[in-house]
N, C-alpha and C positions, 0 to 999 in steps of 0.2 A: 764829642760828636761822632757818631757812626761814621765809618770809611764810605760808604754808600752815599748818604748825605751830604758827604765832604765834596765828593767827585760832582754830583748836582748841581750841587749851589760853584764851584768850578768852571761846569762847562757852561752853563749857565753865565755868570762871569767877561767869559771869552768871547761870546758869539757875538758877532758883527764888532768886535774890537780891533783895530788899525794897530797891526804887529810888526815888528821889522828882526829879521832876525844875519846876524853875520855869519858867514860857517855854515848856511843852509844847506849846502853842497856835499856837504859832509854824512857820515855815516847816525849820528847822535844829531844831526842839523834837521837830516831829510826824516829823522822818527820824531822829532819836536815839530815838523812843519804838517806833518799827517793828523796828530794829535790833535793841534789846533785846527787842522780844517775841518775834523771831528767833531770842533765845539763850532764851528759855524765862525771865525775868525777869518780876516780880510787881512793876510799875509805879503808881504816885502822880505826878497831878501837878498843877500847881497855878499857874492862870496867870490872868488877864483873857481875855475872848471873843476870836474872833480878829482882828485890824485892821483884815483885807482883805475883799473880798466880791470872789469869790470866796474860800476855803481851804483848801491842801491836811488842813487838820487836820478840817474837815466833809465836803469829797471821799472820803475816806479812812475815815473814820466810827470815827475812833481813839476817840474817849470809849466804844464798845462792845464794846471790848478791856482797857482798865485804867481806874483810878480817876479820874476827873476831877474838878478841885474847880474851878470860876471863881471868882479871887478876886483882890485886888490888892497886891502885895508892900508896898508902902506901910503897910500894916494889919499890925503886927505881931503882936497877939493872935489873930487866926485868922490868919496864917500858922502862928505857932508851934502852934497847936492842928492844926492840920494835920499839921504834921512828930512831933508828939510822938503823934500818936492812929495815924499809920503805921507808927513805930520802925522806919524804913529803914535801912540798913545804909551806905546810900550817897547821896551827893546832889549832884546837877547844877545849877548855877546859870546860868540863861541868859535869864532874864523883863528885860525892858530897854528902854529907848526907844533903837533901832538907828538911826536915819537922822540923817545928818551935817544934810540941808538942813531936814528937821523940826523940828532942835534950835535952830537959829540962830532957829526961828518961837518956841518954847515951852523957852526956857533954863531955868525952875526948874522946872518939869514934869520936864523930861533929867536934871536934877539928882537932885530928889527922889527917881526911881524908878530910877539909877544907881549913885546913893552911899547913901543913908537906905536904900534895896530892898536894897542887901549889906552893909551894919549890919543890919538885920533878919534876915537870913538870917543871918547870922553868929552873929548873938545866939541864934538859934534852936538854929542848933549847938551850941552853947555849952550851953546848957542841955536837950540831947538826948543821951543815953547810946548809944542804939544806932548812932549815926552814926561810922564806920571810915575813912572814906574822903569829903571835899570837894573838888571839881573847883568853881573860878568861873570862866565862860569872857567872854573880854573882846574883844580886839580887837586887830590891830595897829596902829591908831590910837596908841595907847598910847605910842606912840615919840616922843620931839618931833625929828621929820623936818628930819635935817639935808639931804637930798637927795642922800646920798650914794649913789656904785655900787654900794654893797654892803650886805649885810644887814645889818640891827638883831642884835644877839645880846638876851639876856633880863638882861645886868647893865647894858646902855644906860639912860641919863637918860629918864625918862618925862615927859612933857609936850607932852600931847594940847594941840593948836591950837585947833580950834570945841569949842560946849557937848558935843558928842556924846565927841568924842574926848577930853578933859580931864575928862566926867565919868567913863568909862574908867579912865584913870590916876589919878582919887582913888577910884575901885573897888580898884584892884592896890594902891593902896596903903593902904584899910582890912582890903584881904588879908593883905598885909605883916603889918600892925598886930597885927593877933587873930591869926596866929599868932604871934608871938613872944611876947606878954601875956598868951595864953589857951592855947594847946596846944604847951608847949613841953615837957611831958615823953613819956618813951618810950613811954608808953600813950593819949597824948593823939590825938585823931582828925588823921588826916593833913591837910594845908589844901594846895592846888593853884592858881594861875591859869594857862589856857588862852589862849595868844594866834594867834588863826588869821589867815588874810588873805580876800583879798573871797572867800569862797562862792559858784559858783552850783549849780544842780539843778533836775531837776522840780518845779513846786509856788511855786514864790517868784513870789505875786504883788507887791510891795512898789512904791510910788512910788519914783521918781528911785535905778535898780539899772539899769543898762545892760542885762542880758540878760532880765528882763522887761518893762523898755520894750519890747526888741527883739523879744519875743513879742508883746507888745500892738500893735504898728507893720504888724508881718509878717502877722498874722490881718487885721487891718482893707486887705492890701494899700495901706499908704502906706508914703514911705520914713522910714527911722530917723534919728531925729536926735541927734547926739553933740553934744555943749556941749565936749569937751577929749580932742580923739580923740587926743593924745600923750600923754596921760596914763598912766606905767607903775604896773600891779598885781601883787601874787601872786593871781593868780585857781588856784582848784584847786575840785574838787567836792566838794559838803557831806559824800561818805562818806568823801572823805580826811583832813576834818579830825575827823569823830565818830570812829571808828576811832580818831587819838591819844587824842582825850579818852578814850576807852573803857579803852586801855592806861593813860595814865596814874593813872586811877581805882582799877584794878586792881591796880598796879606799888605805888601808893605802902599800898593796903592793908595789901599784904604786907612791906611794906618803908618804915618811916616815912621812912626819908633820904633817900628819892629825892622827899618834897615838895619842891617850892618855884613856879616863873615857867617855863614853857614854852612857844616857838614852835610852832607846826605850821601851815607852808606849803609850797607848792608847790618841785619843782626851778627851777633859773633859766630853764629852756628853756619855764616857764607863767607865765613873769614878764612881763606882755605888754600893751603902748600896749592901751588902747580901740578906737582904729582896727584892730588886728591881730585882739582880739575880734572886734570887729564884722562883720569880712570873715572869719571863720571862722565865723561865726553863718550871715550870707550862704549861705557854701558849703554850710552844713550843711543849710538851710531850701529851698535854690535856690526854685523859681518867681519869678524875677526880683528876690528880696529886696533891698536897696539902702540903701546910708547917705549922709546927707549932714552937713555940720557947720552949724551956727548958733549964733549967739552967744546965750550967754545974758542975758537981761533982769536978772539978777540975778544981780548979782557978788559971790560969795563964795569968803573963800581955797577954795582945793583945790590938796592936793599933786599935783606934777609926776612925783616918784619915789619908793616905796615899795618895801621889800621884806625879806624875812625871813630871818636866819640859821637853819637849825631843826637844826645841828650835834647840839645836846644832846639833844633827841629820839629823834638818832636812834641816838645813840651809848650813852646812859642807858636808853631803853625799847625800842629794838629797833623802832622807827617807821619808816615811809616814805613816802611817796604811791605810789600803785599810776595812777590814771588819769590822761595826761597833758592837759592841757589842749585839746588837739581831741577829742580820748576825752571828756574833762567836759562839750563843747559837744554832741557829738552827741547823747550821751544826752540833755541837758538838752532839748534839738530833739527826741528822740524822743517824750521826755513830754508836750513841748507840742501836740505833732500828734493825741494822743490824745482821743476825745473823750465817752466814758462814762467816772464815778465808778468804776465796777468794773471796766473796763479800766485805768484810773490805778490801781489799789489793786495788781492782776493785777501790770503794770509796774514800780511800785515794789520790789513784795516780787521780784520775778525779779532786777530790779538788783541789791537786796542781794544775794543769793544769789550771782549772780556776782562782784561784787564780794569778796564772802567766802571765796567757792569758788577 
């Protein structure tokens, strides 16, 4: 089916669909929450304040578009009061302690709100009727990275390295778990894991992310500093990887058997060292931008080579990446250069649009 076609019968889909999404707050939350109000979807979400100061999710002024609930996944009585007082149709799970070098600071914290946060959520489903369709999105940390040339497929050994990535892979696999134990018949709500690669986009303010370092370096005019400029990733842009999740949210609605573990990363040609970012950030920023390398003070594993098979995706949902990774940097450069709330808001909703269109 034509990509055009695809995106149609999608938003199509969505519209006036009862959504709940966890993690809304977030950088990848509040571009999944604009998408959907894109399609005409009646949004819940339900997350903790947001991390960073600045936010794309208060830039944006998403809480006066859909429902917003601050709360902490942790807490599973009002979460569950949450999801059962909405009777969403469908539900995103994305609320998380995301940073590999955070985790190694606050290990049971990463735990707590990685593994007990999708037990809760899970349980929530569980005891939620009107829920059709669960997408939990993860990571492809998930992999225990043997460094090889080629991609991870989704029936590879999981076993995530630091706290971040290991509580990841005991995510996917209390996913596992409750489905097989709890929605295992034909009327049972469909259960999903999402596994994407590094993200970037407008809007992601985050510590220790190479391409908001690289905005916060490039504004202050000083040069950027890389800790492991060989370092190979699937870098791709946050609406290549929302998009899958979108589809397979949808696919598996309609179609219980197509649950289970999905890839969605970039082709191999945005599989690409730090240092190759970094000089295509450069290009993209020019006014003399500039990287340099320096060691870092604090030595913690980090993989060499990563990268994703997303065969099944694309072959099962009809998925693909549309932006390739200088396409992902530029725009990402375009949002940063901006500099009024309502120009970013403007910008954003135009990306989608193209993106879609």
């Amino acid at each position: 089916m034509p990509m055009g076609s695809l995106v149609k019968i999608m938003l199509d889909f969505y519209k006036d669909k009862k959504i709940f999404i966890t993690g809304h707050t977030g950088f990848k939350g509040t571009w999944l929450c604009r998408v959907l109000l894109f399609a005409g979807a009646k949004i819940t979400g339900y997350a903790l304040s947001p991390s960073t100061t600045p936010s794309l999710f208060n830039q944006t002024k998403l809480d006066k578009d859909m429902v917003s609930i601050i709360g902490d996944i942790r807490d599973r009585s009002n979460l569950s009061k949450a999801v059962q007082d909405t009777k969403p149709e469908i539900l995103f799970h994305m609320a998380a302690q995301p940073l590999v070098r955070f985790s190694y600071k606050e290990p049971a914290l990463t735990y707590e709100t990685n593994v007990m946060g999708t037990v809760n959520i899970l349980e929530t489903v569980r005891l939620t009727s009107s829920i059709k369709s669960f997408v939990n999105i993860t990571t492809d940390k998930v992999y225990e990275n043997k460094e090889w040339q080629w991609g991870y497929r989704e029936n590879e050994n999981l076993c995530g390295f630091d706290p971040y990535s290991s509580s990841k892979s005991c995510s996917e696999l209390v996913t596992y778990s409750y489905r097989n134990s709890f929605f295992n018949e034909k009327t049972s709500t469909s259960i999903s894991t999402a596994r994407s690669g590094n993200v970037i986009g407008g809007g992601d303010y985050s510590d220790d992310r190479i391409i908001p370092d690289c905005i916060r370096a490039a504004h202050a005019g000083k040069e950027i500093i890389l800790r492991n400029p060989s370092s190979t990733r699937p870098y791709q842009h946050v609406l290549d990887c929302l998009f899958g999740y979108l589809l397979l949210a949808k696919k598996q609605h309609e179609n219980k058997t197509l649950e289970g573990a999905y890839n969605f990363g970039p082709d191999d040609e945005s599989c690409v060292t730090t240092a190759n970012l970094a000089d295509l950030f450069c290009e993209a920023w020019e006014h003399g931008a500039s990287w340099k390398l320096q060691e870092d003070n604090v030595k913690l594993h980090e993989a060499n080579f990563l990268k994703l098979d997303c065969s099944k995706a694309k072959a099962i949902l009809g998925w693909k990446p549309k932006w390739d990774i200088k396409t992902a940097v530029n725009k990402t450069v375009e949002f940063a250069k901006v500099k009024t709330d309502n120009e970013r808001l403007v910008l954003m909703e135009n990306q989608i649009k193209e993106y879609l269109t």
